[in-house]
C-alpha positions as CSV (number, residue, x, y, z in Angstrom):
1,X,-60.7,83.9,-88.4
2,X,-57.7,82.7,-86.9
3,X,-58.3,84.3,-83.4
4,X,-62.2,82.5,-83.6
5,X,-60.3,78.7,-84.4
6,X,-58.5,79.3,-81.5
7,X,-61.1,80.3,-79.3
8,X,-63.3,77.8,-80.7
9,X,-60.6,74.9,-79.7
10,X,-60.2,75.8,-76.5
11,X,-63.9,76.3,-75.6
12,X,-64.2,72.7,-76.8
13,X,-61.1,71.1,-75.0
14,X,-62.2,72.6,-71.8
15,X,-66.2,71.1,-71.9
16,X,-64.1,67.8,-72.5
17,X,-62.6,68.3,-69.2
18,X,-65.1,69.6,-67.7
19,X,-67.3,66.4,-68.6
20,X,-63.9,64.5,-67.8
21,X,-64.4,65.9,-64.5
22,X,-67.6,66.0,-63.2
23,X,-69.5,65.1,-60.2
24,X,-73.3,62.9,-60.4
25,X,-75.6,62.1,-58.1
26,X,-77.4,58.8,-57.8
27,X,-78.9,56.4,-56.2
28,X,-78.5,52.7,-55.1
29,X,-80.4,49.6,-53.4
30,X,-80.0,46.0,-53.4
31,X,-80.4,42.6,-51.0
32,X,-77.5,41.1,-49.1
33,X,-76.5,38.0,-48.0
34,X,-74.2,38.1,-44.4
35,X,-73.4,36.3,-41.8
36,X,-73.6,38.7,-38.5
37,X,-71.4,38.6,-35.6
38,X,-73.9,36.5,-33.5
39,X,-72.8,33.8,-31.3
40,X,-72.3,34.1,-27.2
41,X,-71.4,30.7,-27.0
42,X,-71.5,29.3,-30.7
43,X,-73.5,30.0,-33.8
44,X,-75.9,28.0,-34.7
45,X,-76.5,29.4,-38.4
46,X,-79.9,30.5,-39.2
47,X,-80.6,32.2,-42.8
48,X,-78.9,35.5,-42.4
49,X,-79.6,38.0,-45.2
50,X,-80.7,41.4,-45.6
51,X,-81.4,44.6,-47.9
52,X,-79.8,47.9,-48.5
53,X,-80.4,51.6,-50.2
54,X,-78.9,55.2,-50.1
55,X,-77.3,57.8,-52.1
56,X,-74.1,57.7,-54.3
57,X,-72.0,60.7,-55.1
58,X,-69.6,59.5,-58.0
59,X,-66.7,61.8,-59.2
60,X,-65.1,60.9,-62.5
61,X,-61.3,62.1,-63.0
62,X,-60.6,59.9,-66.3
63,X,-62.2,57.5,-68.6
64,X,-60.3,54.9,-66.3
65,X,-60.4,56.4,-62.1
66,X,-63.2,57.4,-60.4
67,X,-64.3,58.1,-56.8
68,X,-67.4,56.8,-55.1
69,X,-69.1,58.1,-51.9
70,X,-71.9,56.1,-50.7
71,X,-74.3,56.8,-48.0
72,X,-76.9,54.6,-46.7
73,X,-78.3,52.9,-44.6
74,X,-79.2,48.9,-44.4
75,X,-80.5,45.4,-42.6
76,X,-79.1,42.4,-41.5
77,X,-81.2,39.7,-39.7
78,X,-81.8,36.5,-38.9
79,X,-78.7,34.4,-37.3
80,X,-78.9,32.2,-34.9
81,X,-77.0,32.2,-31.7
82,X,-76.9,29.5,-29.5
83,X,-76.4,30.0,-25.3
84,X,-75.7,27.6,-22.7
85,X,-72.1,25.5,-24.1
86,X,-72.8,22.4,-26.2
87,X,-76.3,21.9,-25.0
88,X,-78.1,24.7,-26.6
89,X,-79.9,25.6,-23.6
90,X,-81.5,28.9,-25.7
91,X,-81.4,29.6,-29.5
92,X,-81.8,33.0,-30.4
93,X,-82.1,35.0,-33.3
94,X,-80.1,38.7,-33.2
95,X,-81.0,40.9,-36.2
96,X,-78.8,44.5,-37.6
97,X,-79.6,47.5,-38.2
98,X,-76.5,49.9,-40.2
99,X,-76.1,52.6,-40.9
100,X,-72.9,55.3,-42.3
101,X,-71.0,56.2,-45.4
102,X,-68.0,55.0,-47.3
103,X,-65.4,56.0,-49.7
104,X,-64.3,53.9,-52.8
105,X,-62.1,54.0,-55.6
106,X,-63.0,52.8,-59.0
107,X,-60.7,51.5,-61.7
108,X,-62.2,50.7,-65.5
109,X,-60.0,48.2,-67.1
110,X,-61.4,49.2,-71.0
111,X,-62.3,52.9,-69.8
112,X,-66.1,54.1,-68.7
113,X,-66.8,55.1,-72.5
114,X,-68.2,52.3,-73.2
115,X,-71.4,51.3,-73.4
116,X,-71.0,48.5,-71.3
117,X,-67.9,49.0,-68.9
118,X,-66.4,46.2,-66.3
119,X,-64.9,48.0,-63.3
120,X,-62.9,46.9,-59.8
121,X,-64.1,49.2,-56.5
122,X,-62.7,48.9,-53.1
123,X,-63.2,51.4,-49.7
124,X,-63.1,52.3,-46.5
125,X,-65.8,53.9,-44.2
126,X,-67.8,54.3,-41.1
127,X,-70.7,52.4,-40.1
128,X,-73.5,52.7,-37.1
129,X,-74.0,48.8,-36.2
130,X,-76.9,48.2,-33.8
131,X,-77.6,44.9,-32.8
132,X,-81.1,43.7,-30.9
133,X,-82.7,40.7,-30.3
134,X,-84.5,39.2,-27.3
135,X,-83.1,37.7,-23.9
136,X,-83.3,34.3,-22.8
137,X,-85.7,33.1,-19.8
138,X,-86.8,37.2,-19.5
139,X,-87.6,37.6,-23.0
140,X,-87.3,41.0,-22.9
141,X,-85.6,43.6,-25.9
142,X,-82.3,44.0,-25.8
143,X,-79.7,45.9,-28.1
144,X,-76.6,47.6,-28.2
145,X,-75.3,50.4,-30.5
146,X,-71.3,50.9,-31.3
147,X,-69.5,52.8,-34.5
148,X,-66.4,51.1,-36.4
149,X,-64.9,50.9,-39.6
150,X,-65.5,48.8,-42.7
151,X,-63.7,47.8,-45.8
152,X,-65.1,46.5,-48.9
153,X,-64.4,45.1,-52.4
154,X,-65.8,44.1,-55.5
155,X,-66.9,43.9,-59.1
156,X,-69.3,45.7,-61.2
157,X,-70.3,46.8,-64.3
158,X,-71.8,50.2,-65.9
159,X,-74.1,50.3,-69.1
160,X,-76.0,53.8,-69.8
161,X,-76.8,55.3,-66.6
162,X,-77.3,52.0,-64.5
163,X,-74.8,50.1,-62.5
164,X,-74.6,46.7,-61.0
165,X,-72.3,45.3,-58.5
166,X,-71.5,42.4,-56.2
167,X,-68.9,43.2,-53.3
168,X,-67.5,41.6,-50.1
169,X,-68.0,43.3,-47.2
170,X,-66.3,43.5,-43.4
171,X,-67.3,45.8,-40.9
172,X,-64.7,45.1,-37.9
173,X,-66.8,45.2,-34.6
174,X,-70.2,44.4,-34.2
175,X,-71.9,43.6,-30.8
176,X,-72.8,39.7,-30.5
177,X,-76.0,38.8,-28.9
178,X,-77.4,38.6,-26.7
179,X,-75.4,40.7,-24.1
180,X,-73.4,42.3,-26.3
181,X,-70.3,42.6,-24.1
182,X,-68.4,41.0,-27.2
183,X,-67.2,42.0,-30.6
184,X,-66.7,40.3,-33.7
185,X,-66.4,40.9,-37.4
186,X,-70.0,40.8,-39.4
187,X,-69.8,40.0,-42.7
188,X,-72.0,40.2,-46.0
189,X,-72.1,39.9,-49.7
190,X,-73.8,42.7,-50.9
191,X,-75.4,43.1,-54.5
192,X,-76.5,46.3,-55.6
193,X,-78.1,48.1,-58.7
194,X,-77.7,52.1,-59.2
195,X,-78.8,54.7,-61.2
196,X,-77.0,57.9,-62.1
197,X,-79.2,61.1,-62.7
Protein backbone atom coordinates (compact mmCIF):
# COMPACT_ATOMS: atom_id res chain seq x y z
CA UNK A 1 0.00 0.00 0.00
CA UNK A 2 2.78 2.07 0.79
CA UNK A 3 4.84 1.31 -2.33
CA UNK A 4 1.29 2.24 -4.51
CA UNK A 5 1.19 6.04 -2.37
CA UNK A 6 4.45 6.53 -3.48
CA UNK A 7 4.08 5.70 -6.87
CA UNK A 8 0.84 7.29 -6.99
CA UNK A 9 2.71 10.78 -5.79
CA UNK A 10 5.13 10.76 -8.04
CA UNK A 11 2.95 9.92 -11.15
CA UNK A 12 1.05 13.00 -10.16
CA UNK A 13 4.03 15.51 -9.37
CA UNK A 14 5.53 14.69 -12.66
CA UNK A 15 2.01 15.41 -14.99
CA UNK A 16 2.26 18.82 -12.89
CA UNK A 17 5.46 19.41 -14.53
CA UNK A 18 4.90 18.09 -17.35
CA UNK A 19 1.74 20.56 -17.78
CA UNK A 20 4.30 23.17 -16.04
CA UNK A 21 6.23 22.53 -19.08
CA UNK A 22 4.67 22.28 -22.06
CA UNK A 23 4.74 23.56 -25.55
CA UNK A 24 1.14 24.95 -27.52
CA UNK A 25 0.52 25.97 -30.70
CA UNK A 26 -1.55 28.86 -31.79
CA UNK A 27 -2.43 31.30 -33.81
CA UNK A 28 -2.60 35.20 -33.99
CA UNK A 29 -3.82 38.21 -36.27
CA UNK A 30 -4.60 41.74 -35.70
CA UNK A 31 -4.45 45.52 -37.43
CA UNK A 32 -1.52 47.91 -36.91
CA UNK A 33 -1.07 51.27 -36.83
CA UNK A 34 2.83 52.46 -38.15
CA UNK A 35 4.48 54.98 -39.47
CA UNK A 36 6.97 53.44 -42.37
CA UNK A 37 10.30 54.66 -43.14
CA UNK A 38 9.07 56.72 -46.17
CA UNK A 39 10.45 60.10 -46.96
CA UNK A 40 13.36 60.89 -49.74
CA UNK A 41 13.19 64.33 -49.07
CA UNK A 42 10.47 64.74 -46.14
CA UNK A 43 7.32 62.97 -45.07
CA UNK A 44 4.42 64.23 -45.73
CA UNK A 45 2.21 61.88 -43.45
CA UNK A 46 -0.50 60.05 -45.06
CA UNK A 47 -2.71 57.48 -42.95
CA UNK A 48 -0.25 54.65 -42.40
CA UNK A 49 -1.70 51.47 -40.98
CA UNK A 50 -1.76 47.99 -41.67
CA UNK A 51 -2.74 44.23 -40.67
CA UNK A 52 -1.00 41.17 -39.48
CA UNK A 53 -1.37 37.13 -38.88
CA UNK A 54 0.81 33.95 -38.33
CA UNK A 55 1.54 31.28 -36.02
CA UNK A 56 2.60 31.29 -32.28
CA UNK A 57 4.57 28.56 -30.60
CA UNK A 58 4.38 29.46 -26.77
CA UNK A 59 6.52 27.42 -24.15
CA UNK A 60 5.48 27.72 -20.53
CA UNK A 61 8.43 27.05 -17.85
CA UNK A 62 6.31 28.43 -14.71
CA UNK A 63 3.11 29.88 -13.78
CA UNK A 64 5.13 33.25 -14.11
CA UNK A 65 7.93 32.86 -17.45
CA UNK A 66 7.21 31.85 -20.64
CA UNK A 67 8.70 31.91 -24.19
CA UNK A 68 6.97 33.10 -27.38
CA UNK A 69 7.94 32.41 -31.02
CA UNK A 70 6.03 34.11 -33.52
CA UNK A 71 6.00 33.68 -37.12
CA UNK A 72 4.20 35.68 -39.65
CA UNK A 73 3.89 37.59 -42.02
CA UNK A 74 2.14 41.32 -42.30
CA UNK A 75 1.31 44.95 -44.23
CA UNK A 76 2.13 48.30 -43.90
CA UNK A 77 0.84 50.95 -46.30
CA UNK A 78 -0.08 54.15 -47.08
CA UNK A 79 2.61 56.99 -46.10
CA UNK A 80 3.30 59.75 -47.89
CA UNK A 81 6.60 60.84 -49.15
CA UNK A 82 7.23 63.95 -50.54
CA UNK A 83 10.27 64.58 -53.45
CA UNK A 84 11.64 67.72 -54.78
CA UNK A 85 12.91 69.89 -51.16
CA UNK A 86 10.21 72.21 -49.76
CA UNK A 87 8.18 72.40 -52.86
CA UNK A 88 6.63 69.10 -53.09
CA UNK A 89 7.34 68.62 -56.58
CA UNK A 90 5.84 64.76 -56.25
CA UNK A 91 3.92 63.12 -53.39
CA UNK A 92 3.97 59.63 -53.32
CA UNK A 93 2.56 56.87 -51.41
CA UNK A 94 5.20 53.71 -50.53
CA UNK A 95 3.44 50.73 -49.05
CA UNK A 96 5.23 47.30 -46.89
CA UNK A 97 5.16 44.18 -47.21
CA UNK A 98 6.98 41.94 -43.95
CA UNK A 99 7.63 39.19 -43.32
CA UNK A 100 10.02 36.86 -40.47
CA UNK A 101 9.85 35.47 -37.03
CA UNK A 102 10.63 36.68 -33.51
CA UNK A 103 11.46 35.55 -30.11
CA UNK A 104 9.83 36.96 -26.82
CA UNK A 105 9.91 36.54 -23.32
CA UNK A 106 6.84 36.68 -21.19
CA UNK A 107 6.56 37.60 -17.55
CA UNK A 108 2.94 37.13 -15.52
CA UNK A 109 2.95 39.45 -12.65
CA UNK A 110 -0.11 37.35 -10.66
CA UNK A 111 0.97 34.02 -12.48
CA UNK A 112 -0.87 32.50 -15.81
CA UNK A 113 -3.34 30.47 -13.48
CA UNK A 114 -5.65 32.71 -13.54
CA UNK A 115 -8.50 33.10 -15.39
CA UNK A 116 -7.74 36.40 -16.43
CA UNK A 117 -3.78 37.00 -16.34
CA UNK A 118 -1.90 40.56 -17.17
CA UNK A 119 1.47 39.86 -18.72
CA UNK A 120 4.80 42.09 -19.97
CA UNK A 121 6.47 40.54 -23.45
CA UNK A 122 9.42 41.95 -25.20
CA UNK A 123 11.83 40.29 -28.29
CA UNK A 124 13.98 40.22 -30.77
CA UNK A 125 13.82 38.86 -34.34
CA UNK A 126 14.26 38.88 -38.13
CA UNK A 127 12.10 40.49 -40.51
CA UNK A 128 11.90 40.45 -44.59
CA UNK A 129 10.94 44.38 -45.27
CA UNK A 130 10.02 45.09 -48.92
CA UNK A 131 9.08 48.35 -49.80
CA UNK A 132 7.25 49.40 -53.37
CA UNK A 133 5.59 52.18 -54.61
CA UNK A 134 5.54 53.96 -57.94
CA UNK A 135 8.22 56.56 -59.44
CA UNK A 136 7.76 60.00 -60.14
CA UNK A 137 7.37 61.46 -63.87
CA UNK A 138 7.89 57.47 -65.13
CA UNK A 139 5.29 56.07 -63.01
CA UNK A 140 6.57 52.94 -63.27
CA UNK A 141 6.87 49.96 -60.10
CA UNK A 142 9.52 50.13 -58.11
CA UNK A 143 10.64 48.17 -54.86
CA UNK A 144 13.34 47.11 -52.91
CA UNK A 145 13.79 44.08 -50.55
CA UNK A 146 16.41 44.01 -47.50
CA UNK A 147 16.52 41.73 -44.08
CA UNK A 148 17.18 43.38 -40.44
CA UNK A 149 16.37 43.02 -37.01
CA UNK A 150 13.42 44.13 -34.87
CA UNK A 151 12.67 44.64 -31.29
CA UNK A 152 9.40 44.88 -29.69
CA UNK A 153 7.52 45.41 -26.42
CA UNK A 154 4.29 45.38 -24.88
CA UNK A 155 1.34 44.46 -22.76
CA UNK A 156 -1.24 41.82 -22.83
CA UNK A 157 -3.53 39.90 -21.19
CA UNK A 158 -4.61 35.93 -21.29
CA UNK A 159 -8.23 34.69 -20.33
CA UNK A 160 -9.07 30.90 -21.23
CA UNK A 161 -7.30 30.14 -24.38
CA UNK A 162 -7.44 33.65 -26.04
CA UNK A 163 -4.90 36.37 -25.73
CA UNK A 164 -4.84 40.03 -26.47
CA UNK A 165 -2.07 42.38 -26.80
CA UNK A 166 -0.87 45.87 -27.80
CA UNK A 167 3.05 46.29 -28.46
CA UNK A 168 5.57 48.80 -29.86
CA UNK A 169 7.39 47.87 -32.56
CA UNK A 170 10.89 48.90 -34.37
CA UNK A 171 12.33 47.19 -37.09
CA UNK A 172 15.83 48.98 -37.72
CA UNK A 173 16.27 49.37 -41.61
CA UNK A 174 13.71 49.70 -44.02
CA UNK A 175 14.26 50.98 -47.56
CA UNK A 176 12.61 54.65 -48.09
CA UNK A 177 10.92 55.36 -51.20
CA UNK A 178 11.08 55.93 -53.75
CA UNK A 179 14.73 54.92 -54.72
CA UNK A 180 15.43 53.16 -51.87
CA UNK A 181 19.13 53.85 -51.56
CA UNK A 182 18.28 54.99 -47.88
CA UNK A 183 17.43 53.35 -44.58
CA UNK A 184 15.47 54.32 -41.73
CA UNK A 185 13.67 52.81 -38.77
CA UNK A 186 9.76 51.82 -39.50
CA UNK A 187 7.71 51.80 -36.81
CA UNK A 188 4.18 50.47 -35.67
CA UNK A 189 1.88 49.75 -32.92
CA UNK A 190 0.64 46.50 -33.28
CA UNK A 191 -2.59 45.01 -31.66
CA UNK A 192 -3.18 41.51 -31.82
CA UNK A 193 -5.65 38.70 -30.59
CA UNK A 194 -4.56 34.88 -30.32
CA UNK A 195 -5.82 31.66 -29.69
CA UNK A 196 -4.13 28.71 -28.21
CA UNK A 197 -5.20 25.17 -29.45
Amino acid sequence: MRKFISCTVALLVAAGAARAQSWRIGVAGGVALGTPASGYSEVTGGSPGGWGAGLAFGYRDDQYLALRIDAGFGALGGADYCVGGLGCAYIGTADYAIGGASASALWHPIGDQHTVSPYLIAGIGWYAVRGSTTLPVTEQASSSTLGTPGYSAGIGVSFSRFFVQGEFMQIAQAPVAPYWSKRQSLYSVPVTVGYWF
